[in-house]
ROLUM-931455 format. One line per 5 residues: number of its first residue (from 0); for each residue x, y, z of N, C-alpha, C. Coordinates in steps of 0.001 Angstrom, whole numbers, padded with zeros to 6 digits, always signed. Example, Ala and Ser with C-alpha at 12.3 -4.5 7.8 and 13.67 -1.06 7.14 Angstrom:
// ROLUM-931455
0	+013190,-005690,+007800,+012300,-004500,+007800,+013200,-003300,+007800; +012850,-002250,+007080,+013670,-001060,+007140,+012900,+000030,+007870;
END
This chain:
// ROLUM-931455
0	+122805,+096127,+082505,+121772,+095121,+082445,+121513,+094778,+080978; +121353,+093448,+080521,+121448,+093396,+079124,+119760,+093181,+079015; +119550,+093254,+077410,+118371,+094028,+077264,+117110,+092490,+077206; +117224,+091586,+077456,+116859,+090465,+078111,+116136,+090447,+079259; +117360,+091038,+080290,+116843,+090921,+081383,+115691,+091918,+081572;
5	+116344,+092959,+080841,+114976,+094349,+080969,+113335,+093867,+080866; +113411,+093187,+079614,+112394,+092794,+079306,+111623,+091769,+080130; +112301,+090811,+081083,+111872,+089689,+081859,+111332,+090916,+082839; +112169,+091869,+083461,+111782,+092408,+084605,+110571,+093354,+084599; +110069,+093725,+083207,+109318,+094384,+082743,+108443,+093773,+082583;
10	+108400,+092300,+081871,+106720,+091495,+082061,+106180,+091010,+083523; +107464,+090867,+084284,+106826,+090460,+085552,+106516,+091557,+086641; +106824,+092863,+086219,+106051,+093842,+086944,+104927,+093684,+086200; +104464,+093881,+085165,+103300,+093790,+084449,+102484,+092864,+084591; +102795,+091408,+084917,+102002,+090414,+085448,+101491,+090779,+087092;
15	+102452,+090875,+087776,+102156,+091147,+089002,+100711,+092614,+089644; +101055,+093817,+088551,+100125,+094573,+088200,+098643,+094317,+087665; +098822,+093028,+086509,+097806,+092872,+085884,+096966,+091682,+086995; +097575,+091385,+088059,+097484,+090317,+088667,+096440,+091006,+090462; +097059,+092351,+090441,+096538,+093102,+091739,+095639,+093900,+091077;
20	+095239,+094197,+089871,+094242,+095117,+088772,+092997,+093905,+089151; +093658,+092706,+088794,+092211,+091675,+088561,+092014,+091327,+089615; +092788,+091372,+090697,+091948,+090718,+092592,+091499,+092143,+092638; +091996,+093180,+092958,+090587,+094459,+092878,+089275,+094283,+092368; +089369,+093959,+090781,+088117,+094033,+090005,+086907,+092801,+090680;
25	+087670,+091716,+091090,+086670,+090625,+091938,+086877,+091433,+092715; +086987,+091501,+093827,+086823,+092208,+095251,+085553,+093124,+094701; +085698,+093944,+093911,+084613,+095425,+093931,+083401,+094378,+092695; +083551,+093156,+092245,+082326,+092457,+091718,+081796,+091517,+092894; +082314,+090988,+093764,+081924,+090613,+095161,+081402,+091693,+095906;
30	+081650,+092494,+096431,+081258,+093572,+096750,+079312,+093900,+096566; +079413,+094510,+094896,+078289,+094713,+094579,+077587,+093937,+094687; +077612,+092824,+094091,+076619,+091301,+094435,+076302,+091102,+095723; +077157,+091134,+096861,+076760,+091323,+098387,+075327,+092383,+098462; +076118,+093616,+098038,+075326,+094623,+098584,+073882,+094349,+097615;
35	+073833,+094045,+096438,+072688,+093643,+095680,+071792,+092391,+096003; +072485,+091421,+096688,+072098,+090287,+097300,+070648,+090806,+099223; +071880,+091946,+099598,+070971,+092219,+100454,+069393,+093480,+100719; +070285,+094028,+099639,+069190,+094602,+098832,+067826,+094105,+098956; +067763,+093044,+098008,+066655,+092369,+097604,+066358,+091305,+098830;
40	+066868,+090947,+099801,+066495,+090269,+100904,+065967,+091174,+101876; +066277,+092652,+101842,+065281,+093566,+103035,+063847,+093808,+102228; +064277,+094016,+100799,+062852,+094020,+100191,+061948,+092432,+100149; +062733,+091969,+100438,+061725,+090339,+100218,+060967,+090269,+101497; +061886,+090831,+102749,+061375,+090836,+104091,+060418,+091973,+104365;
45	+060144,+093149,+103731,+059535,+093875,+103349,+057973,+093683,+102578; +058243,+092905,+101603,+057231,+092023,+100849,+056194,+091134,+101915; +056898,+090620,+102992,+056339,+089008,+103420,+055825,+089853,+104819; +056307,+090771,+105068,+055860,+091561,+106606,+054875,+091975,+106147; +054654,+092655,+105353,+053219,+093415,+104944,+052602,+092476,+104278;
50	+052675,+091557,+103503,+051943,+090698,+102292,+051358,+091298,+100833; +052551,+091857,+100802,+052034,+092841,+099481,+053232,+092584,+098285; +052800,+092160,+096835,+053165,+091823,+095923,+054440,+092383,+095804; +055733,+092193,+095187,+056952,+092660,+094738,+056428,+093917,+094105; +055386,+094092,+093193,+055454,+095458,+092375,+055059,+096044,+093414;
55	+054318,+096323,+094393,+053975,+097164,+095405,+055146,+097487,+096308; +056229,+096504,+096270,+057458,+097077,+096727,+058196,+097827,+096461; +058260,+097656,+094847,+059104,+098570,+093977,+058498,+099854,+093929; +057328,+099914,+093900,+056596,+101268,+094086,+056805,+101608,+095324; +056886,+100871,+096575,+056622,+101580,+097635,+058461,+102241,+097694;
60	+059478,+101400,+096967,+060704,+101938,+097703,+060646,+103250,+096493; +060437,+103070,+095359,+060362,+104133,+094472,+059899,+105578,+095085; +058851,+105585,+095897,+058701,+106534,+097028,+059512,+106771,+097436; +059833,+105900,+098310,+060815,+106247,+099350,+062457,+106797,+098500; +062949,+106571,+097291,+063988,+107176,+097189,+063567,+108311,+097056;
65	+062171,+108693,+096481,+062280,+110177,+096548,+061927,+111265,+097776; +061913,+110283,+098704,+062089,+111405,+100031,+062857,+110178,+101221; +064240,+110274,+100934,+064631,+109233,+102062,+065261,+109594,+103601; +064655,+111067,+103660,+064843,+111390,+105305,+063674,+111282,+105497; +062654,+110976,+105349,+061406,+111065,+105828,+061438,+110099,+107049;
70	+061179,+110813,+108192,+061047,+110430,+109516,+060251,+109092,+109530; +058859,+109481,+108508,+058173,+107889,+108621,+058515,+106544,+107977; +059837,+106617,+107282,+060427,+105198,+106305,+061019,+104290,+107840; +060512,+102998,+107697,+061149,+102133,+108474,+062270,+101824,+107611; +063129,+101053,+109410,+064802,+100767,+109193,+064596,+099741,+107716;
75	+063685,+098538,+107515,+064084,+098189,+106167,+064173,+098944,+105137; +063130,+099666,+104474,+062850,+100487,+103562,+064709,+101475,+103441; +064715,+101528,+104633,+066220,+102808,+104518,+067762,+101446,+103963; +067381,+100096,+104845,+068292,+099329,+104306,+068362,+098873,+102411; +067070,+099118,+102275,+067019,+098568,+101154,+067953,+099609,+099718;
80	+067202,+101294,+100561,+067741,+102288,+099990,+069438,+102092,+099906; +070004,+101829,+101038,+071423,+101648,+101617,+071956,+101112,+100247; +071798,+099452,+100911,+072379,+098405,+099865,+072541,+098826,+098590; +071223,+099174,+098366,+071189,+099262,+096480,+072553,+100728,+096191; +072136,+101971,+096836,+073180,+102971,+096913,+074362,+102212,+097028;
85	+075138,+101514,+097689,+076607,+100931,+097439,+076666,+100233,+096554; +075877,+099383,+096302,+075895,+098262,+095210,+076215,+099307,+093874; +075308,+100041,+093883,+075420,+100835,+092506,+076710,+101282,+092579; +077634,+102108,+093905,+078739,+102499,+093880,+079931,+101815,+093156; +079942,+100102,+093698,+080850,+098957,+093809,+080495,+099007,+092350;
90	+079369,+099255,+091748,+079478,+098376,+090416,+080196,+099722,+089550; +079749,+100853,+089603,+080239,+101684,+089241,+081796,+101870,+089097; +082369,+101330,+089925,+084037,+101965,+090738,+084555,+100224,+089838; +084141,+099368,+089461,+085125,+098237,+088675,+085113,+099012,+087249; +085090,+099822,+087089,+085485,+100458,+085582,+086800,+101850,+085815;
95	+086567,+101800,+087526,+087986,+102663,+087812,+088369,+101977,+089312; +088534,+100848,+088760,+089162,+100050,+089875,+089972,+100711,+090741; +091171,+101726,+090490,+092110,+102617,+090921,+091550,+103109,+091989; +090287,+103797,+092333,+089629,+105050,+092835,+089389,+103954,+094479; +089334,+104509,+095392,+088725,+104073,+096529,+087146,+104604,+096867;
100	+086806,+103315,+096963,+084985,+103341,+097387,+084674,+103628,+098842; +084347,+104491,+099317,+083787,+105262,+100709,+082450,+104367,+100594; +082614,+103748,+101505,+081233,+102839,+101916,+080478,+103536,+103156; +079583,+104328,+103014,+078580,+104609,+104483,+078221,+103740,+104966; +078161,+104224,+106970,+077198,+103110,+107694,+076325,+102872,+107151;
105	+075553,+101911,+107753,+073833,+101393,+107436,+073489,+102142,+108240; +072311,+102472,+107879,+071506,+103456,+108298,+071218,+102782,+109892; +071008,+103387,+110929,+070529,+102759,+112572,+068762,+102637,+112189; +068735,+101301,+113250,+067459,+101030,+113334,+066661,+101789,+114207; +065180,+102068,+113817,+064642,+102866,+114255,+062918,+102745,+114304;
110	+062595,+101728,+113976,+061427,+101308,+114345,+061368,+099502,+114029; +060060,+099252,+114615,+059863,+097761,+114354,+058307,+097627,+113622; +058264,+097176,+112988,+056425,+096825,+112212,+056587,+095603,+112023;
END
């Protein structure tokens, strides 16, 4: 093989690589934005069910991460926990794109207010 060709066959593995590196890195920045998108839509629905200000949300989920088996957290409060937990994962894992992201169920619903 003359040393030409080496080199052609060598940038176009490298394109093709640099090409499945960067549809990963969108995929796992789509990803997080999803899961961050819904995040903040169980807390907005959270907000408007009770009628209580955004900072009273952030405080109330701030609770709740620190005890999130607690029998008394409704299914939003646990979704909200959810989302944000993957989101943080997805955003985490585009700096080792390589690694596979284990996504948990959503938590089952379990009450209504």
């Amino acid at each position: 093989m003359a040393p030409q060709w080496r080199v052609r066959v060598l940038a176009l593995i490298l394109i093709v690589l640099l090409g499945v590196l960067g549809g990963r890195i969108e995929y796992l920045t789509r990803s997080a934005r999803f899961h961050r998108h819904e995040a903040a839509r169980f807390a907005d629905m959270i907000r408007q069910r009770r009628n209580i200000t955004p900072v009273e949300v952030e405080l109330a989920l701030e609770a709740a991460r620190q005890h999130p088996d607690d029998p008394r957290l409704c299914y939003r409060f646990r979704r909200v926990l959810h989302h944000s937990a993957v989101a943080h994962t997805y955003q985490a894992s585009i700096y080792r794109p390589w690694l596979v992201v284990h996504e948990p169920p959503p938590p089952e619903w379990t009450c209504e207010d």
